[in-house]
N, CA, C and O of each residue as an XYZ file, in Angstrom:
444
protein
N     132.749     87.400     77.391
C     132.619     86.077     77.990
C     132.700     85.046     76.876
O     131.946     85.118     75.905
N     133.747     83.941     77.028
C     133.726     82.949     75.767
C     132.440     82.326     76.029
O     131.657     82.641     76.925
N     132.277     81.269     75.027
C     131.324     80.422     74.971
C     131.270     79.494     76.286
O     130.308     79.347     77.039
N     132.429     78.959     76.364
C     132.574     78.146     77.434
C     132.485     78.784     78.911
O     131.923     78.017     79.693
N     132.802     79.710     79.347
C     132.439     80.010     80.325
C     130.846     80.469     80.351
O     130.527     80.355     81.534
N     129.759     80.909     79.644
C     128.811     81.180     79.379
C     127.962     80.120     79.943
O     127.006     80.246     80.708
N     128.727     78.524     79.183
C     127.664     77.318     79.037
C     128.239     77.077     80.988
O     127.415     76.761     81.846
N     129.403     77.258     81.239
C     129.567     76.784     82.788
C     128.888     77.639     83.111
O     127.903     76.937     82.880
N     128.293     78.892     83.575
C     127.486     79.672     84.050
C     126.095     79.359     84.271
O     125.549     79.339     85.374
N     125.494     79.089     83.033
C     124.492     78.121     82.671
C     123.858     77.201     83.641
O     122.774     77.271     84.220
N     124.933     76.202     83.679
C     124.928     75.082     84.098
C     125.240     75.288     85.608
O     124.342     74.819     86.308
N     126.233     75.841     86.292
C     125.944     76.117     87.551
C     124.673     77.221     88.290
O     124.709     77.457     89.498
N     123.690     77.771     87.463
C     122.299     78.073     87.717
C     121.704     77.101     87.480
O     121.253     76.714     88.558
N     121.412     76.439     86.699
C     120.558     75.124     86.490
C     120.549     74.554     87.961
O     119.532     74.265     88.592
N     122.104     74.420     88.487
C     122.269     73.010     89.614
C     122.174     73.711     91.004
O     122.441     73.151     92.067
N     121.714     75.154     90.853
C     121.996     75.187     92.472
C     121.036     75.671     92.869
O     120.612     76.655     92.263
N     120.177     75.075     94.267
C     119.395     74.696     94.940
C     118.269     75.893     95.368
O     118.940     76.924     95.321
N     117.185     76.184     95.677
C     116.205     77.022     95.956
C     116.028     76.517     97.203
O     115.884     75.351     97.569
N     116.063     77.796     97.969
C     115.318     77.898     99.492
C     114.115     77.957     99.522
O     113.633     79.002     99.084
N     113.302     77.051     99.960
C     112.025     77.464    100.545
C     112.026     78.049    102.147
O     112.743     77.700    103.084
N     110.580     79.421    102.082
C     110.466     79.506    103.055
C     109.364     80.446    103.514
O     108.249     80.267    103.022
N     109.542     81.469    104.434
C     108.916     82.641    104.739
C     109.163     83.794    104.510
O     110.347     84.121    104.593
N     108.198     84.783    104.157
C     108.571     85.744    103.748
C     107.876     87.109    104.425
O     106.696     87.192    104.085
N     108.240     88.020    105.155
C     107.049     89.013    105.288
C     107.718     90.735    104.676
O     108.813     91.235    104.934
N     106.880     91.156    104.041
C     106.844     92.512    103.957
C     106.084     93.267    104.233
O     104.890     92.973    104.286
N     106.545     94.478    104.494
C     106.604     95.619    105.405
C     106.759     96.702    104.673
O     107.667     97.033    103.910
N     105.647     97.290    105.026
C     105.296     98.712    105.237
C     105.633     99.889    106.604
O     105.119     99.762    107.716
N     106.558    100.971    106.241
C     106.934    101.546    107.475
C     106.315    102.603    107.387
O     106.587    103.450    108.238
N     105.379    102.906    106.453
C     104.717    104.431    106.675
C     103.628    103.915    107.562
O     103.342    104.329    108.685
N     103.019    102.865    106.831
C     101.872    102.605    107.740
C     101.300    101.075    108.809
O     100.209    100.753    109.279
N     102.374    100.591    108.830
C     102.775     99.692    110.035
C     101.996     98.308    109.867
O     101.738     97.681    110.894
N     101.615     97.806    108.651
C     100.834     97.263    108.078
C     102.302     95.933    107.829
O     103.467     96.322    107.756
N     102.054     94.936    107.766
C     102.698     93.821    107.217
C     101.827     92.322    106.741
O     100.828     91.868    107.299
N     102.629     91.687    105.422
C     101.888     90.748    104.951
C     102.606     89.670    105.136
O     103.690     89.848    105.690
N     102.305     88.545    104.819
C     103.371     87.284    105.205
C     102.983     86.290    103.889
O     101.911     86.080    103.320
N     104.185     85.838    103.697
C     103.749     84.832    102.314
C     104.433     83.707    102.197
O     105.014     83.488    103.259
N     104.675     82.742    101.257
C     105.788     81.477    101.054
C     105.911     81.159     99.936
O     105.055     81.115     99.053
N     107.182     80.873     99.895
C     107.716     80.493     98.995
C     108.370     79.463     98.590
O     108.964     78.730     99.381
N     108.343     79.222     96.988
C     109.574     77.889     97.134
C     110.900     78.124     96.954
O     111.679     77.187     97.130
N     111.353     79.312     96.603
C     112.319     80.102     95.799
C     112.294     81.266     96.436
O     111.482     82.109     96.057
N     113.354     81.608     97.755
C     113.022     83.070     98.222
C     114.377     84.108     97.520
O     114.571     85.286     97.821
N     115.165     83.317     96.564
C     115.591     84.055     95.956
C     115.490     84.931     95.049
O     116.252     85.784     94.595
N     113.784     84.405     94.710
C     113.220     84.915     93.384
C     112.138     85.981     93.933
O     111.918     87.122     93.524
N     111.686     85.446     94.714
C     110.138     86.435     95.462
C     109.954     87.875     95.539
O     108.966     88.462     95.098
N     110.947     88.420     96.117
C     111.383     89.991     95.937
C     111.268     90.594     94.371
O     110.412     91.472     94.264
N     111.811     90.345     93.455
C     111.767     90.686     92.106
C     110.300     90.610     91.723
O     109.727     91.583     91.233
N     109.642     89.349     91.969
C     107.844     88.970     91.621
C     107.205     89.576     92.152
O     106.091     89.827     91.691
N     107.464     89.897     92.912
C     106.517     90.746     94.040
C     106.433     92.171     93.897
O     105.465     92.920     94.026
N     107.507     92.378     93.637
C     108.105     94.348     93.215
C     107.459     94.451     92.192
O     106.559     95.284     92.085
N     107.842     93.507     91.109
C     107.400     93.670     89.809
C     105.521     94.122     89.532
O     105.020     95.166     89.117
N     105.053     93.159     89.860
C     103.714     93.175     89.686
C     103.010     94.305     90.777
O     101.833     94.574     90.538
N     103.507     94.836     91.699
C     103.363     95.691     92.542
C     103.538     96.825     91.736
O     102.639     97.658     91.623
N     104.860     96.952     91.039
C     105.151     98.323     90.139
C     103.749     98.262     88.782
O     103.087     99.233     88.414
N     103.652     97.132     88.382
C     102.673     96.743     87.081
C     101.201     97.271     87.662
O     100.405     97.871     86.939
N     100.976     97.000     88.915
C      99.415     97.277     89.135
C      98.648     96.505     89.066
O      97.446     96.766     89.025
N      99.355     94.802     89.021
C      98.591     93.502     88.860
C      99.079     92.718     90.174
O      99.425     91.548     90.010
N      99.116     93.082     91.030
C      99.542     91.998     92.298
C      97.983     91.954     93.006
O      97.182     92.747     93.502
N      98.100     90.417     92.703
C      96.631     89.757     93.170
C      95.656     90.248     94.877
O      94.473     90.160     95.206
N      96.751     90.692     95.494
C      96.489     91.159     96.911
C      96.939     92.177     97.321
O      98.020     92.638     97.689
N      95.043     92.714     97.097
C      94.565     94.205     96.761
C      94.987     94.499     97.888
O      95.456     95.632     97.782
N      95.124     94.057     99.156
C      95.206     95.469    100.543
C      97.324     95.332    100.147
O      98.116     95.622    101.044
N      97.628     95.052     99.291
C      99.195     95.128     99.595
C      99.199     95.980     98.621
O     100.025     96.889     98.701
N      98.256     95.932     97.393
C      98.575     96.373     96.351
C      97.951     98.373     96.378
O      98.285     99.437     95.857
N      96.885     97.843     97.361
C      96.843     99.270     97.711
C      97.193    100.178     98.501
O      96.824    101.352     98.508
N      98.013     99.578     99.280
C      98.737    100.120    100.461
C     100.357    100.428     99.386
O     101.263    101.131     99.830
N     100.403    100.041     98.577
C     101.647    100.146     97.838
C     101.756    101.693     96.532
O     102.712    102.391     96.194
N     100.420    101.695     96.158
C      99.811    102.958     95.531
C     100.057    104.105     96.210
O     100.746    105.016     95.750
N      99.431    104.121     97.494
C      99.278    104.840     98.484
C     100.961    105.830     98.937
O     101.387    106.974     98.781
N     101.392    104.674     99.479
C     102.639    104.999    100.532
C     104.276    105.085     99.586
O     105.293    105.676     99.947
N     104.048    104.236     98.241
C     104.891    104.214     97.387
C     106.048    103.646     97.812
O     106.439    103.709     98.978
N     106.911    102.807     96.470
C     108.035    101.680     97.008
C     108.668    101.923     97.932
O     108.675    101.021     98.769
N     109.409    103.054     98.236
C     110.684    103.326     99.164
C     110.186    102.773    100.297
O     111.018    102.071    100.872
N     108.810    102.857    100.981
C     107.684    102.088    102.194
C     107.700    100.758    102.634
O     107.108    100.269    103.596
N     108.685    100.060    101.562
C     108.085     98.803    101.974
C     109.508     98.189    101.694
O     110.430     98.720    101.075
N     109.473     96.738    102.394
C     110.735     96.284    102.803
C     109.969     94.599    102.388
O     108.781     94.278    102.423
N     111.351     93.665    101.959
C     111.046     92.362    102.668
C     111.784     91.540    103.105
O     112.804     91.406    102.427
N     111.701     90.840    104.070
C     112.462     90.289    104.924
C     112.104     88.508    105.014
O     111.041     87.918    104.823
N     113.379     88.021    105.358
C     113.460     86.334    105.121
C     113.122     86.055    106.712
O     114.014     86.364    107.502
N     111.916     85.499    107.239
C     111.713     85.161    108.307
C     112.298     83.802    108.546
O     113.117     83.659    109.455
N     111.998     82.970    107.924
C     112.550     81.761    107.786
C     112.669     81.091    106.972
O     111.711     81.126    106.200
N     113.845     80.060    106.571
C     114.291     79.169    105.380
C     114.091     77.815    106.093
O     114.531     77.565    107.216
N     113.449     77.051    105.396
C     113.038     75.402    105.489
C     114.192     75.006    105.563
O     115.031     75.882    105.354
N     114.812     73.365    105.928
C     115.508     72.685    105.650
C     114.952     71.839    104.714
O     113.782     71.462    104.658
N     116.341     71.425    103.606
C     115.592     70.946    102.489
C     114.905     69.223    102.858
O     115.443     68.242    103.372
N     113.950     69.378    102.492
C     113.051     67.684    102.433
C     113.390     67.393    101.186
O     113.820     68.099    100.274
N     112.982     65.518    101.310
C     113.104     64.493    100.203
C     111.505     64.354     99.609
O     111.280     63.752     98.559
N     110.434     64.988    100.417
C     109.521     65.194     99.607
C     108.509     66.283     99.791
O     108.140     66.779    100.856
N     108.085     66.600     98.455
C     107.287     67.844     98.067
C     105.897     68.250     99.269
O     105.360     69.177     99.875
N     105.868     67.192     99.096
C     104.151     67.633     99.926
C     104.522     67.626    102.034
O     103.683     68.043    102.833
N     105.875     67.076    102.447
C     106.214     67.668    103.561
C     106.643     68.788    103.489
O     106.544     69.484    104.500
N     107.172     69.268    102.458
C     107.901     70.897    102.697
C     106.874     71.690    102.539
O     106.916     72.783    103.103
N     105.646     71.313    101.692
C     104.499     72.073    101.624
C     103.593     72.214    102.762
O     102.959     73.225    103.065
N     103.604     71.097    103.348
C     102.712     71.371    104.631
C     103.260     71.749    105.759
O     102.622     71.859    106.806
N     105.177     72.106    105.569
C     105.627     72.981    106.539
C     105.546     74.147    105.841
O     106.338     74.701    106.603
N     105.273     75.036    105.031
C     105.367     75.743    104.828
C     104.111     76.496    105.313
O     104.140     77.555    105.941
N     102.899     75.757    104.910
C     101.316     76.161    105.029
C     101.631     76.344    106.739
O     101.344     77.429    107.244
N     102.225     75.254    107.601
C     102.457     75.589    109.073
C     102.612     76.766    109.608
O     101.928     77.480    110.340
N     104.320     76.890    108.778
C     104.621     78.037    109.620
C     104.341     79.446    108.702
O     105.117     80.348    109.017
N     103.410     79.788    107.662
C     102.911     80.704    107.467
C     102.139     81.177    108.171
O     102.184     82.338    108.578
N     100.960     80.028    108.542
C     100.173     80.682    109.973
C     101.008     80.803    111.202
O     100.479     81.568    112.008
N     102.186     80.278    111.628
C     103.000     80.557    112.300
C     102.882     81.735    112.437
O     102.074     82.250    113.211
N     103.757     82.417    111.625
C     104.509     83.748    111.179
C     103.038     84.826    111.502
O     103.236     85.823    112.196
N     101.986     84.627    111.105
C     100.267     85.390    110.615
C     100.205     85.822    112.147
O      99.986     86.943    112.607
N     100.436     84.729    112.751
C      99.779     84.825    114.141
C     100.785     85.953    115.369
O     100.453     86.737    116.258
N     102.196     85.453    114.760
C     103.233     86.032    115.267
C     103.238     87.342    114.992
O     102.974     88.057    115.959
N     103.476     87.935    113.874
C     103.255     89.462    113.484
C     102.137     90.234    113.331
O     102.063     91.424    113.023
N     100.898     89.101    113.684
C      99.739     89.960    113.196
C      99.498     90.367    111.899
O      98.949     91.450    111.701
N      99.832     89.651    110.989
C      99.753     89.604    109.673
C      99.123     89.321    108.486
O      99.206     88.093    108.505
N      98.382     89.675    107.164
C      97.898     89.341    106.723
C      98.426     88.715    105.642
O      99.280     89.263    104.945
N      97.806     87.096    105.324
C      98.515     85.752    104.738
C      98.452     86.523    103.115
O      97.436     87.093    102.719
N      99.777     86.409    102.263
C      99.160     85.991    100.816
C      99.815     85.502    100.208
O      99.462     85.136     99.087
């Protein structure tokens, strides 16, 4: 890869846009699901795996249901993507919305 295509690469990650939204994963051994949000659901999957594989994911019933049943068990899925807002604290308080949305809908536990 030259230089120049490197720095355009760069620069078209810098400029392109993050979905906020909903997120739930799933457990199919044991029928268990969590629900979460995000600002970046492009990124969430990787953070979530990660610290799940590490043994540091803050939310112990995911983290122990993940010990248990082991990765291949668990899935996550994009429930819903926001439309983008002009400001921070409306997309946040749709998000806080429809997380309990989603909690109530699947029977889910928030994290």
């Amino acid at each position: 890869m030259t230089n120049m295509h490197r720095k355009a690469a760069i620069a078209a990650y810098k400029e392109r846009k993050s979905q906020a939204g909903i997120y739930a994963i799933r457990c199919q051994t044991s029928g268990q699901c969590w629900v979460g949000r995000s600002l970046d659901l492009d990124k969430i999957e990787n953070r979530l795996w990660f610290t799940l594989r590490q043994g540091g994911n803050p939310h112990r019933n995911l983290q122990q249901a993940w010990q248990q049943h082991g990765a291949e068990s668990f899935t996550l899925q994009r429930m819903e993507i926001l439309d983008e807002e002009e400001l921070d604290y409306i997309r946040d308080a749709k998000l806080k919305d429809r997380l309990t949305h989603w909690c109530k809908e699947l029977k889910a536990e928030a994290i």
